[in-house]
C-alpha positions in Angstrom: -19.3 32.0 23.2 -15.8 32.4 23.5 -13.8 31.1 26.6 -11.0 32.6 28.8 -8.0 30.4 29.7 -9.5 30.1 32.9 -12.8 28.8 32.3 -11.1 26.9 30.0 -9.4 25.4 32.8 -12.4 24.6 35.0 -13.9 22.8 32.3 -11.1 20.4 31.8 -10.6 20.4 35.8 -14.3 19.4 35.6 -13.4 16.6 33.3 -10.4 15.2 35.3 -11.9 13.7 37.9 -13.7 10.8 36.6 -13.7 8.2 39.6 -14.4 9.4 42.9 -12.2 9.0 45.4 -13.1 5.8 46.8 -13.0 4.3 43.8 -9.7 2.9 42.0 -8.7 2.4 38.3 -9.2 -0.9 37.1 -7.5 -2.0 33.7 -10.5 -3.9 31.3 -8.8 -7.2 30.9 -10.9 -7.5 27.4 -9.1 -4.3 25.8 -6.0 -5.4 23.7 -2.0 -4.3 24.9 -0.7 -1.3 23.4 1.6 -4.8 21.9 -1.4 -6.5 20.1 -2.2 -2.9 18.8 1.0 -2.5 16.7 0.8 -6.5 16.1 -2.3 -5.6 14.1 -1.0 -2.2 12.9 2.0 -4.4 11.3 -0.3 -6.9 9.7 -2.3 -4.5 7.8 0.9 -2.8 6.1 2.1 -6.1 5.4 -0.9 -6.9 3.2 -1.8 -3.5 2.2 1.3 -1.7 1.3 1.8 1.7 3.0 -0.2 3.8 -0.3 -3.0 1.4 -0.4 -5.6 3.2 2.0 -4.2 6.3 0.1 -5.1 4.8 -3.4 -8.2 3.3 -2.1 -9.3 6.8 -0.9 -8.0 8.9 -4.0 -9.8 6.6 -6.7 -12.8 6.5 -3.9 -13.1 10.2 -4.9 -12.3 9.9 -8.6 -15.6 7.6 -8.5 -18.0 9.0 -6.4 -16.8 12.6 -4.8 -16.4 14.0 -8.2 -19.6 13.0 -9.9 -21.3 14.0 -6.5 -20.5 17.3 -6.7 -21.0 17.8 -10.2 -24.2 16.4 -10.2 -24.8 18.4 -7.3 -23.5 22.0 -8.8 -24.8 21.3 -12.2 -22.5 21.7 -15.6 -19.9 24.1 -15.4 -18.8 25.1 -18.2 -14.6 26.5 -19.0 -13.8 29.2 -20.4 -10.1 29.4 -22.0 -8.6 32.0 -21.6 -4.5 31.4 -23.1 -2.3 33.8 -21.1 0.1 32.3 -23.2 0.9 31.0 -26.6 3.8 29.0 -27.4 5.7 30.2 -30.4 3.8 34.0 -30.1 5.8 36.9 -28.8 3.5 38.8 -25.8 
């Protein structure tokens, strides 16, 4: 189903409205400041390094991912093919 830009519009409209109008926002005192946020944000690059989750999440897939799939798709075996050989004029 594909939308127009207007019914996209009524949908958000739609979604805008959340309290009525007798209502009023009221903050959740138990939700942190956008302060203790970063305050935490900080803390974690201070003991993990900026790469960490990176490196945690590459070798994650080195581990598992890989031998998922292959033991998912089966053996695959390569075919060489050299397009090029050193020392050998094409």
């Amino acid at each position: 189903m594909q939308m127009t830009t207007h019914s996209l519009k009524q949908e958000a409209a739609s979604h805008q409205n959340v309290y009525s109008e007798s209502e009023t926002f009221q903050p959740d005192p138990e939700r942190i400041t956008k302060d203790e946020a970063w305050a935490v944000i900080r803390a974690y690059f201070d003991a993990h390094g900026l790469v960490d989750q990176q490196l945690s999440s590459f070798n994650r897939f080195l581990q598992s991912n890989v031998m998922d799939t292959i033991a998912h798709f089966g053996r695959h075996d390569i075919k060489y093919d050299p397009q090029f050989i050193p020392g050998k004029s094409q």
